[in-house]
N, C-alpha and C positions, 0 to 999 in steps of 0.2 A: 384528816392528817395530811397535811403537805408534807412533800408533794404529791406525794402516792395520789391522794384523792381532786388534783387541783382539776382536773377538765370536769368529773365531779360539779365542782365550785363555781367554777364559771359558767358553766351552764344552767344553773340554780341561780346564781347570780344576774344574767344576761335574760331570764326568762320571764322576771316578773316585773310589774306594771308601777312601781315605786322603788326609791335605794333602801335596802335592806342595808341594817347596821348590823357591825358585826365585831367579837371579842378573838381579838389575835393574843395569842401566849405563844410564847417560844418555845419548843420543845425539850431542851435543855437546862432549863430554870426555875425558879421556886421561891413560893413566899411574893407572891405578884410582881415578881423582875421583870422587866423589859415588855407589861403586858399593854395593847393600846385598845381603843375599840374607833371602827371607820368605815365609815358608809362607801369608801370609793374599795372596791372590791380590785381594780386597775392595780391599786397601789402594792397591790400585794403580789409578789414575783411566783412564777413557776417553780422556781428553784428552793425559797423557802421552806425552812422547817420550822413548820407554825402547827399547832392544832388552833383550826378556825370554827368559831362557833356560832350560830344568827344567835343574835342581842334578841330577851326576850322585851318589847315593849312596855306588857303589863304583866309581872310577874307574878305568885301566887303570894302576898304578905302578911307577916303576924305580927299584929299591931303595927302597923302600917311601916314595918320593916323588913328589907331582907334578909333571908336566911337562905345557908345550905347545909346538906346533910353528908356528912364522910362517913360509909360504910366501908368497915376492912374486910376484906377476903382472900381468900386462897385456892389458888385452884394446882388441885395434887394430882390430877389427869384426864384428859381429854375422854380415854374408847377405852373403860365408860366413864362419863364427867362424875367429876368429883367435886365439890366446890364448900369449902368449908368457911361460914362466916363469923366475925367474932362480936361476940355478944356486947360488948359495948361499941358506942360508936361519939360521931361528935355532932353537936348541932350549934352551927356557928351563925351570929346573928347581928349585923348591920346594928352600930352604935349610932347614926341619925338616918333621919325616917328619908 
């Protein structure tokens, strides 16, 4: 979460031996608005309110598709957690391979 986490980021960034790619979403938006993905980590400001994610290269696919999983939850109190989940959920899945 930028910015909170950006020196985080950059030094995760700045540490490793190839450019890691990476999925920038805007913290404010929905339904894949204003989302990009970019190996230049630079391009991405201190100031920003992004949640930054490292691109998984080879991800885990069924039938040679992506998918992800939306689990809903609620959480009704911390001391002691409480966290109640709802029993359906969604499983969304990349229409070309």
């Amino acid at each position: 979460m930028l910015p909170h986490d950006y020196k985080d980021f950059r030094e995760e960034s700045t540490s490793v031996k190839y450019p890691l790619s990476y999925i920038v979403k805007p913290e404010d938006s929905c339904q894949g608005k204003g989302i990009y993905i970019t190996r230049n980590w630079e391009s991405i400001k201190p100031t920003d309110q992004m949640v930054v994610q490292r691109y998984m290269m080879k991800p885990h696919l069924i039938d040679s598709l992506k998918y992800d999983l939306r689990i809903y939850v609620f959480v009704n109190g911390i001391n002691p957690l409480r966290i109640y989940i709802y029993k359906d959920g969604l499983a969304r899945f990349a229409t070309v391979p």
